[in-house]
Every structure is written in structure tokens, then in C-alpha cells.
C-alpha positions as CSV (number, residue, x, y, z in Angstrom):
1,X,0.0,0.0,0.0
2,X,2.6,2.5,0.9
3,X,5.9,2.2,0.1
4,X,8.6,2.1,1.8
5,X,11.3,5.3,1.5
6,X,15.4,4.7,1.4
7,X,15.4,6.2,5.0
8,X,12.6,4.2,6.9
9,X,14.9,1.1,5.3
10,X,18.2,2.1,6.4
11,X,16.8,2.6,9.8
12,X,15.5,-1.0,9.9
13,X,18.6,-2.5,8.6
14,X,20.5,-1.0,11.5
15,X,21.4,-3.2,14.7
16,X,19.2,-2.9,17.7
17,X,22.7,-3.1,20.1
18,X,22.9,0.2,18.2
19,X,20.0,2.0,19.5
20,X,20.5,0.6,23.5
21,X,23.5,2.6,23.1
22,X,22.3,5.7,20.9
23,X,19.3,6.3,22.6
24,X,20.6,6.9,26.1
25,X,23.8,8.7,25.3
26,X,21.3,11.1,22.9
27,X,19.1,11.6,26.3
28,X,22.5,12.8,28.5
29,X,23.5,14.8,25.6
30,X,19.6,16.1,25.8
31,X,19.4,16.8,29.2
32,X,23.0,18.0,30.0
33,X,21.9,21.8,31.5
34,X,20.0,19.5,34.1
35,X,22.5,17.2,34.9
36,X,25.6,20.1,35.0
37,X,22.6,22.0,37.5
38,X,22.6,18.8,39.9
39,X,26.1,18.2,40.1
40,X,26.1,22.1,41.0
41,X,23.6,21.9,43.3
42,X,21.4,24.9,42.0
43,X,18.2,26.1,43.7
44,X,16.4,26.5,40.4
45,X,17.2,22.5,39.3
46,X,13.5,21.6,38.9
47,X,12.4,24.8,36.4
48,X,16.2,24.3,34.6
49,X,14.7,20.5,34.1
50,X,10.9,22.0,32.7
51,X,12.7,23.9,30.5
52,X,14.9,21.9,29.8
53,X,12.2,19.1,27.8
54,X,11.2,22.1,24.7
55,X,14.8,24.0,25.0
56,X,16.4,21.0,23.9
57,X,14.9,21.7,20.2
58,X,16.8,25.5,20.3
59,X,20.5,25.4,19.8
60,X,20.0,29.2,21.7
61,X,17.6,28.2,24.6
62,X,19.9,25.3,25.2
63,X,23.4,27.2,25.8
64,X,21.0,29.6,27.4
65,X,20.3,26.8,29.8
66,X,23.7,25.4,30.1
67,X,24.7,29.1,31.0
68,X,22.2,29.1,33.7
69,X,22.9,26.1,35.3
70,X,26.7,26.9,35.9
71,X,25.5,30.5,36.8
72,X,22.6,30.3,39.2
73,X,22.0,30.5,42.8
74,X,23.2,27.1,44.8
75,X,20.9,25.7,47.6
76,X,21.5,26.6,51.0
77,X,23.6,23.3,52.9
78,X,21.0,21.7,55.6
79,X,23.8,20.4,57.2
80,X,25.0,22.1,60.8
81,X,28.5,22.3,61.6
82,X,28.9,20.4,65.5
């Protein structure tokens, strides 16, 4: 009924070890502004994560992101010095 285009083909011929590999290394590459926010330990992690999800299609919102998670406020430590 519909045929099939040269892409759509090539995509099936490649190996699924390929994807469990590609897949997860494309979602860290994704989500990098909200991982470099956690391992800085800002206060504004959970709105760099929301906008994060539709700032991942903008080159611009991205570094914008990226920017903002090396730049922004940290959390305040809960732990008391004894």
C-alpha cells in the first residue's frame, strides 16, 4: 500500500545493540543543562529541568540553559557544623 522510502529502510537495517546505546547517550546529551545543575547543586534545578524538555529543540535556549545552570543561585547546605 505504501511504500517504503530509502530512510525508513536504512533505519531497519541498523542493529538494535545500536539503538541501546544511541538512545541513552542522545538523552544525557539532551538533558545535560539539568545534569551540570545537579552536580552544582542549584536552587532553580526543577524549572532548569521543565525547561529543559522544549529548550532541547533551540540550539539558543539550550546554551541559554547550560549558562544558567553553571551561573545560578546554589541551595542553601541543611547540614550544621557540630
Amino acid at each position: 500500500m505504501f511504500e517504503q522510502t530509502e530512510f525508513l529502510h536504512q533505519l531497519n537495517q541498523v542493529n538494535p545493540l545500536f539503538w541501546i546505546g544511541f538512545i541513552p547517550l542522545l538523552l544525557v546529551i539532551y538533558f545535560i543543562p539539568t545534569i551540570i545543575a545537579s552536580f552544582r547543586n542549584r536552587a532553580n534545578i526543577g524549572k532548569i529541568f521543565i525547561a529543559n524538555i522544549p529548550a532541547g529543540f533551540s540550539w539558543i535556549a539550550w546554551f541559554a540553559l547550560i549558562v544558567w545552570a553553571f551561573t545560578g543561585k546554589q541551595k542553601k547546605s541543611t547540614d550544621q557544623p557540630t
